[in-house]
N, C-alpha and C positions, 0 to 999 in steps of 0.2 A: 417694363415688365421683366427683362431679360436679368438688369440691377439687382431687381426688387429676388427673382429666382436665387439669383446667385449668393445675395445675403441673405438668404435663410438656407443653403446648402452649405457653406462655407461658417454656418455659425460651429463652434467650438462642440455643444452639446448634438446635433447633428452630425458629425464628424466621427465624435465617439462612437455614437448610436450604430453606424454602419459602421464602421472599424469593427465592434464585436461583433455585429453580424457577421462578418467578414469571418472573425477570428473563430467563431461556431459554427461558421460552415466547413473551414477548414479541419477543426478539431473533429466531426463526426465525421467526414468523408476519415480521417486518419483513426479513429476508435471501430471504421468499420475491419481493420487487420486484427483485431483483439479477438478476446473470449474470456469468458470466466476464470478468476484465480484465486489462489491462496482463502483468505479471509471471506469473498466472497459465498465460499459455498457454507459457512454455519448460518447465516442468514437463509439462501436458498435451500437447505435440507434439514436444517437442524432446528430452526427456530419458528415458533406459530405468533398469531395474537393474544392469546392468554397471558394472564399478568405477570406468572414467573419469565416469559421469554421477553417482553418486555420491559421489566426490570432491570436482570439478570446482567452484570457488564461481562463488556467484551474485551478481555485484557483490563485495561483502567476505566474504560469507557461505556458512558450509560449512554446506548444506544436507540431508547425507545421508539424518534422518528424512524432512525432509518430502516428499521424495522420491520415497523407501519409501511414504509414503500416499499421495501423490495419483497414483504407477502403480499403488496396490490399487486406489485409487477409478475408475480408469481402466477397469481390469480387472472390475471389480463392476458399476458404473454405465454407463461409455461415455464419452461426452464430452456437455454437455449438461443433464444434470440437475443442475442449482445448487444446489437447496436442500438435496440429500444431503451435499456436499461443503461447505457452509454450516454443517453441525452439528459439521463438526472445529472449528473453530475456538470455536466457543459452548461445548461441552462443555471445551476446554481453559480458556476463560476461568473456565467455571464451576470448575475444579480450581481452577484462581490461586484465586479468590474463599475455597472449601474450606481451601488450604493458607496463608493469609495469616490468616486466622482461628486455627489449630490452632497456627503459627509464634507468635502473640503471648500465647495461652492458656498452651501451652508455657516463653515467659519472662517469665510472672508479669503478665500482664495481662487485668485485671477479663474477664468474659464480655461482659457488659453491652456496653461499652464497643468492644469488640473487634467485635462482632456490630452499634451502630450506624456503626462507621466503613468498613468492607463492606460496610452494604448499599445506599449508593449506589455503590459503588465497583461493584457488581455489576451496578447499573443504568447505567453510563458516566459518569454524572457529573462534568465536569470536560470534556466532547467527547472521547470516549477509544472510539470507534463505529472508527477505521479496524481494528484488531487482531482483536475478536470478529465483527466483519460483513463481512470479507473473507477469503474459504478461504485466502489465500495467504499469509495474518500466522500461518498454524500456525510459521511459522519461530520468529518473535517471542514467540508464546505456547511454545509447546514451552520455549523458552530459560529465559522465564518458569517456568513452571509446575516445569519441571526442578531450577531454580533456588532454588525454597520448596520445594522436596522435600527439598536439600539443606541447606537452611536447620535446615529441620525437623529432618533427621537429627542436625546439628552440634549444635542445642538438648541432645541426651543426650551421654553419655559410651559409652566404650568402645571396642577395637575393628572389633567387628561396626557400628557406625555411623559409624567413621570409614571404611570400607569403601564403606558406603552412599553417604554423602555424597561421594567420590570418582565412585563410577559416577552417581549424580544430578546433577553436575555436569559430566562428559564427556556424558552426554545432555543438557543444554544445549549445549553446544557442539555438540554434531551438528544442532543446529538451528536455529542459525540464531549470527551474531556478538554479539548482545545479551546472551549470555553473558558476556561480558567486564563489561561491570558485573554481571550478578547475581555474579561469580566477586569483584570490589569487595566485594560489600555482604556478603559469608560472610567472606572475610579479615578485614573490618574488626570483624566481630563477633566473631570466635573471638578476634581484635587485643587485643577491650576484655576479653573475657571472662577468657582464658587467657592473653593475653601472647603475645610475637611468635614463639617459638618452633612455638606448637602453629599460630598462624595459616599458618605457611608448611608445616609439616607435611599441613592441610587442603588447601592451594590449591596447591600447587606440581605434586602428580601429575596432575590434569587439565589445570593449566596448559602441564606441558609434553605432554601430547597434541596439544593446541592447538598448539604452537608446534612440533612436529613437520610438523602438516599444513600448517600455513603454510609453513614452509620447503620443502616437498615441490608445494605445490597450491596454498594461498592468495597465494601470491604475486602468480599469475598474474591475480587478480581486481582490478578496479579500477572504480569507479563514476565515468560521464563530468560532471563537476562542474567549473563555473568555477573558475579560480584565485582563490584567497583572499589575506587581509591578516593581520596582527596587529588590525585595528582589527574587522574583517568577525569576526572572530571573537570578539573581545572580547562585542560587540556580539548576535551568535548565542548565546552562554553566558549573557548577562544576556537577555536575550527570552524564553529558551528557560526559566529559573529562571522567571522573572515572571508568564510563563504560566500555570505552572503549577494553581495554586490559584486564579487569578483567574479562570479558566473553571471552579472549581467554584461559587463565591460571586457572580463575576458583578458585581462592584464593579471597575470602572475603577482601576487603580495601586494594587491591594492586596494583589496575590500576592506580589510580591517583600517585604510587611510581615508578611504571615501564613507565609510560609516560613520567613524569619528569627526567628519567636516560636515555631515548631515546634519549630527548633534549637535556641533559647535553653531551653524548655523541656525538652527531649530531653538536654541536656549538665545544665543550673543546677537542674531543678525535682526536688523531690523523690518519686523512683521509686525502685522494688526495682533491685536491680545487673542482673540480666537483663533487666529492664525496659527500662533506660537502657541496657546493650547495643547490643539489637535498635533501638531508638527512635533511638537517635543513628549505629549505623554507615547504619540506611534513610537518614536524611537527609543524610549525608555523600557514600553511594554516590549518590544523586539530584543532589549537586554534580557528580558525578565522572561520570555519565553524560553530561551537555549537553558536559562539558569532553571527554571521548571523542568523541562525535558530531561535535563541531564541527572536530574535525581534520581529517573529510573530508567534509563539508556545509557550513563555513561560508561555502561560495564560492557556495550557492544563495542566500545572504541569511537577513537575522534570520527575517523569518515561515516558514524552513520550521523552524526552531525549534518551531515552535508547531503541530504537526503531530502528530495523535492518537496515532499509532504510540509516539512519543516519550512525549509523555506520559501514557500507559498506565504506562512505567515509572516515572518522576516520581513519580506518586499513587503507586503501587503502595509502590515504597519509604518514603514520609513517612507512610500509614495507619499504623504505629505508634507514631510520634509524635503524629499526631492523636489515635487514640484513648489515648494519654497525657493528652493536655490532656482529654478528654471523662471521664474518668474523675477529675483534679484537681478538676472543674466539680461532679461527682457530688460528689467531697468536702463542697465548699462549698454544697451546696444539700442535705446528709443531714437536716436539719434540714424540708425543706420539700418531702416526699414527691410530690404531687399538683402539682406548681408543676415540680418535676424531670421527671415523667413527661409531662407538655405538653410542657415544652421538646425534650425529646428526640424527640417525636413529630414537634411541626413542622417542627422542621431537616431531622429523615430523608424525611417525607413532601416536602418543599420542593424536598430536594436528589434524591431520586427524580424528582420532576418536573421538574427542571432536566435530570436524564441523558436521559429520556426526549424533551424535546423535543428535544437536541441530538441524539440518535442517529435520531432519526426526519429532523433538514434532513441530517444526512451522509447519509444512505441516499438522500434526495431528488438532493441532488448526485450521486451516483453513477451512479444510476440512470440520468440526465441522460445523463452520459458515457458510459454502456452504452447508451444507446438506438440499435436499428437493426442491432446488431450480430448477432444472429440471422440477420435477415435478409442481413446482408453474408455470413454463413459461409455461407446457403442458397444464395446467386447466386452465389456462387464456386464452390462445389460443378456447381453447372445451367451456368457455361461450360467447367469442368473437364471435365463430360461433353460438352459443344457439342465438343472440343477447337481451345477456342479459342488464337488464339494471344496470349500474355501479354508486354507489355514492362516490366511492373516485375513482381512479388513481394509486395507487401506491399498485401492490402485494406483492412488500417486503420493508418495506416503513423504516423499520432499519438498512437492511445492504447495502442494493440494491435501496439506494431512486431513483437513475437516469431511473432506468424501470419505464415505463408509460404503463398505456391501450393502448393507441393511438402508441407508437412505436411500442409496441408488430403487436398491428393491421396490423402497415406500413409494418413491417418485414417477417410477412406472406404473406401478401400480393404481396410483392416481389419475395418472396422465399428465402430470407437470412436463415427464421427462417424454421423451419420444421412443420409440424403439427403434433403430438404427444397426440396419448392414456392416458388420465388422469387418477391414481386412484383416489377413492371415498375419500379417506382420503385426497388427492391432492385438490380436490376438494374442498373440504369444508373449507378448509387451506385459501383458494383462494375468495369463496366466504366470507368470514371474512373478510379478507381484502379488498375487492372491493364491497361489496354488505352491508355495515353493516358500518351506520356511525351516527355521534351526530353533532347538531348544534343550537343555538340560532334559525334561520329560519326556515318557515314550508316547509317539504320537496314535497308536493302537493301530499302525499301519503294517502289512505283511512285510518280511526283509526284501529287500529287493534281491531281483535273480536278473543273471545275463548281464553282469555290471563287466565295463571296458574300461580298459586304462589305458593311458600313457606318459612315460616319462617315471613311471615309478620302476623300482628294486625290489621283485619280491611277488609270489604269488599271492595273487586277490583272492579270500576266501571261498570257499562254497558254502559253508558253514561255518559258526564260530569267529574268532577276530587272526587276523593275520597284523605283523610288523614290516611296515614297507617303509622304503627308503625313496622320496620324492626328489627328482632333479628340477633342469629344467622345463617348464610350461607343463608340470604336472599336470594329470588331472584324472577324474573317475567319472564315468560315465554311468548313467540311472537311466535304462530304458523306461519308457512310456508303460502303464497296467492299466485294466481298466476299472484297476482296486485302487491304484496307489501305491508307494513304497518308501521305504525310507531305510536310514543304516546309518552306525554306528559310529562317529568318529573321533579319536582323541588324539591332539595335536598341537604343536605349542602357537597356533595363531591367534589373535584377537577375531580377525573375522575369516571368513569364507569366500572367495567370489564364484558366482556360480552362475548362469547361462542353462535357458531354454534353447535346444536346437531342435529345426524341423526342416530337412533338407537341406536347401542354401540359405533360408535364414535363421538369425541368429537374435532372440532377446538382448535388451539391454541389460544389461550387470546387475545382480541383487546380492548386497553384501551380507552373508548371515552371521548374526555373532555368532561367536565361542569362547571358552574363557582356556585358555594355557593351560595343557596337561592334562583337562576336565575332560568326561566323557560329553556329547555333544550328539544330542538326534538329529538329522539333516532326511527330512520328508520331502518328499511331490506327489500331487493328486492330479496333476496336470496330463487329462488322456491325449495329447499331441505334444509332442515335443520330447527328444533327451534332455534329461536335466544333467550339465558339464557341472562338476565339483572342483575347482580349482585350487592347487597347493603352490605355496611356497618352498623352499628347499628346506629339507631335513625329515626327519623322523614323522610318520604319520602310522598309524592304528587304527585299522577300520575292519567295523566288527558287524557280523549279520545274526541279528537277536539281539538281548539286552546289557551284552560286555560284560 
């Protein structure tokens, strides 16, 4: 009995099985330090179910699943509870992990083998934390997971599974553009498998779905990215390669050697025909993904190459070539049972530790990034009700541009969002950002009066514009109205730094432009807080009325 327990605990797909449990237990207990960011909020404020919003791309990408979920989760949950909307994307990952397993099993490779090259891959191994630990990479994984589903299917014959694989493949596509390589790595396999006929048979009805909505919808998306080179992108495609495997192993200059042994392996080594399939079209689709991305990324530079999201897909596709090579190794070590099962231990155990720390600094960084923003949605919310008056729109206008005044507004309104207790610090944070802005036109605000300086040369107007001379740590102070105020300034800076004060605290920094020599409105409506005007040294002109 005791045998018989042990061999079906110890079986290879058993092993897996609780390994990603494992690895999603860990992943949500660490997605609970998060919160909503960036990209996330056009989905939760901006987008409905109506056809234009799911249509409509997101950057490059037709979004229309993930859409569909995060208005259920909207609808379910509210706006707010992170860790709910954290498990979409964990549970997707955890599918990839499932269906990349059953994909390789399916063409003729060992269990063993297959089951230890997933279960780091399940742990992130490689820095592969942006995809599973942000609710908003459900695009990405969808694409993914859609992707080995059609994989899977293509693995059989018949036509109830070329069926399959069709609609498993139009659902990547509905989820995000990262289809377009998984829609690579099936042609190129059914390519090796069947010949070019049956590959274009596979891939051509999703594809021209795809190329329906583009012509219709995708057109109109475009992601705002520096202009590129031939050279800029040369450069992106090899970083982005090199990367890859050198963030699993962690040796300096040894990805771009152990990728090219994958290959060599994958094409030259001796594997079953379905083997070498699946093992060489993954490692060719992984060429043909950096070379896709970098069409319209390689004007951010080489290291956004190296950027988790990415490769997520990298690994994802060479795991069967790895476990190629892991299973040759088995070969050669059948002879020395007890010497094999070490080896195999410490690599997975090594490379699990290596996922784990890396997914625990992303999460740190993140976290980073998110911090405060709670409280920014809370104090937005507390002058939304004040009805205060707003000169910009945007409370977190660098990491979070897709929050508005006016969603927020809608989102209470409804009830999605909560109403939430601001601190004072929160506050003032907030008022900076939406109460305190610069612009060539006059903002119809009264001059300000009782303005303070220091550090300048020169008496500050009462009326009319004065010539001051700014030294060090200039600057002009703008008492608090309960009108608002604003003044005049012309000056040879590009921007402005300026500070909310209220007592002893102090806002975070809001840079106002200005253009050199140009006259320059600089408002606040902000009823707490001095607004600080900060100069650079030289020549400054500040006028009360319209210069």
């Amino acid at each position: 009995m005791l045998g018989r327990l042990r061999a079906v605990v110890l079986r290879p797909g058993v092993v897996l099985a609780v390994s990603v449990l494992v690895a999603c237990v860990f992943l949500a207990v660490e997605s609970r330090k998060l919160y909503f960011f960036g990209d996330d909020w056009e989905f939760l404020l901006q987008r409905g179910l109506n056809w234009d919003s799911l249509m409509r791309p997101h950057n490059e990408h037709w979004s229309f699943l993930p859409v569909i979920a995060f208005r259920l989760m909207v609808k379910i949950f509210g706006i707010g509870h992170y860790p709910a909307y954290a498990l979409m994307p964990i549970l997707l990952h955890a599918a990839c992990c499932g269906l990349l397993y059953l994909v390789m099993r399916r063409n003729e490779v060992a269990a063993w083998p297959a089951a230890i090259v997933v279960i780091p891959f399940a742990f992130l191994c490689g820095n592969l934390g942006q995809n599973p630990l942000w609710d908003f990479q459900i695009g990405f994984l969808g694409s993914a997971a859609f992707g080995l589903l059609s994989l899977l299917s293509a693995s059989g014959d018949g036509r109830t599974r070329l069926v399959l694989t069709w609609l498993a493949m139009i659902g990547s596509f509905l989820s995000s553009g990262m289809a377009i390589p998984m829609l690579v790595w099936l042609g190129l396999y059914v390519l090796l498998r069947r010949g070019l006929l049956w590959a274009i048979v596979t891939t051509a009805p999703p594809g021209v779905v795809y190329l329906v909505w583009y012509a219709t919808y995708g057109r109109e998306g475009r992601a705002y990215v520096p202009p590129t080179s031939g050279e800029k992108y040369i450069e992106f495609v090899a970083t982005g390669l090199g990367s890859l495997w050198e963030q699993v192993i962690r040796f300096p200059g040894t990805g771009g050697v152990v990728l090219l042994s994958l290959l060599a392996v994958a094409w030259l080594g001796p594997l079953a025909s379905r083997e070498r399939a699946l093992a060489l079209s993954g490692g060719l689709a992984a060429v043909a993904t950096f070379l896709f991305i970098g069409v319209s990324r390689s004007g951010l530079g080489a290291a956004a190459a190296t950027v988790s999201r990415y490769s997520y897909f990298g690994i994802a596709f060479t795991v069967p070539a790895a476990a190629a090579v892991c299973a040759l190794a088995a070969q050669r070590l059948a002879a020395h049972q007890i010497e094999r099962v070490v080896a195999a231990l410490l690599v997975t155990i090594a490379l699990v530790g290596n996922g784990v720390v890396q997914s625990r600094t992303w999460v740190v960084d993140r976290a980073r990034l998110g911090r405060g923003l709670r409280g920014t949605l809370a104090a937005t919310g507390q002058l939304i009700a004040q009805h205060a008056t707003f000169l910009n729109q945007r409370p977190s206008p660098a990491d979070n541009p897709n929050i508005t005044v006016d969603d927020v507004a809608h989102a209470l309104a409804d009830g999605q969002l909560r109403r939430q207790p601001a601190s004072r610090p929160a506050l003032l944070a907030a008022a900076a950002f939406l109460q305190v802005a610069s612009g060539p036109k006059d903002y119809s605000l009264p001059a300000a009066a009782g303005l303070r300086s220091r550090g300048l040369t020169g008496k500050l107007p009462r009326t009319g514009c004065a010539q001051l001379r700014a030294g060090a740590r200039a600057h002009i102070d703008l008492p608090p109205t309960g009108t608002g105020s604003q003044i005049l300034i012309r000056s040879e800076a590009t921007t402005l730094p300026a500070q909310l004060l209220d007592g002893a605290l102090v806002s975070p920094a809001v840079y106002l432009p200005s253009v050199p020599g140009q006259p320059t409105y600089v408002a606040t409506t902000a009823s707490q807080g001095t607004l600080r005007i900060n100069f650079k040294r030289g020549t400054v002109s500040v006028c009360l009325g319209t210069g």
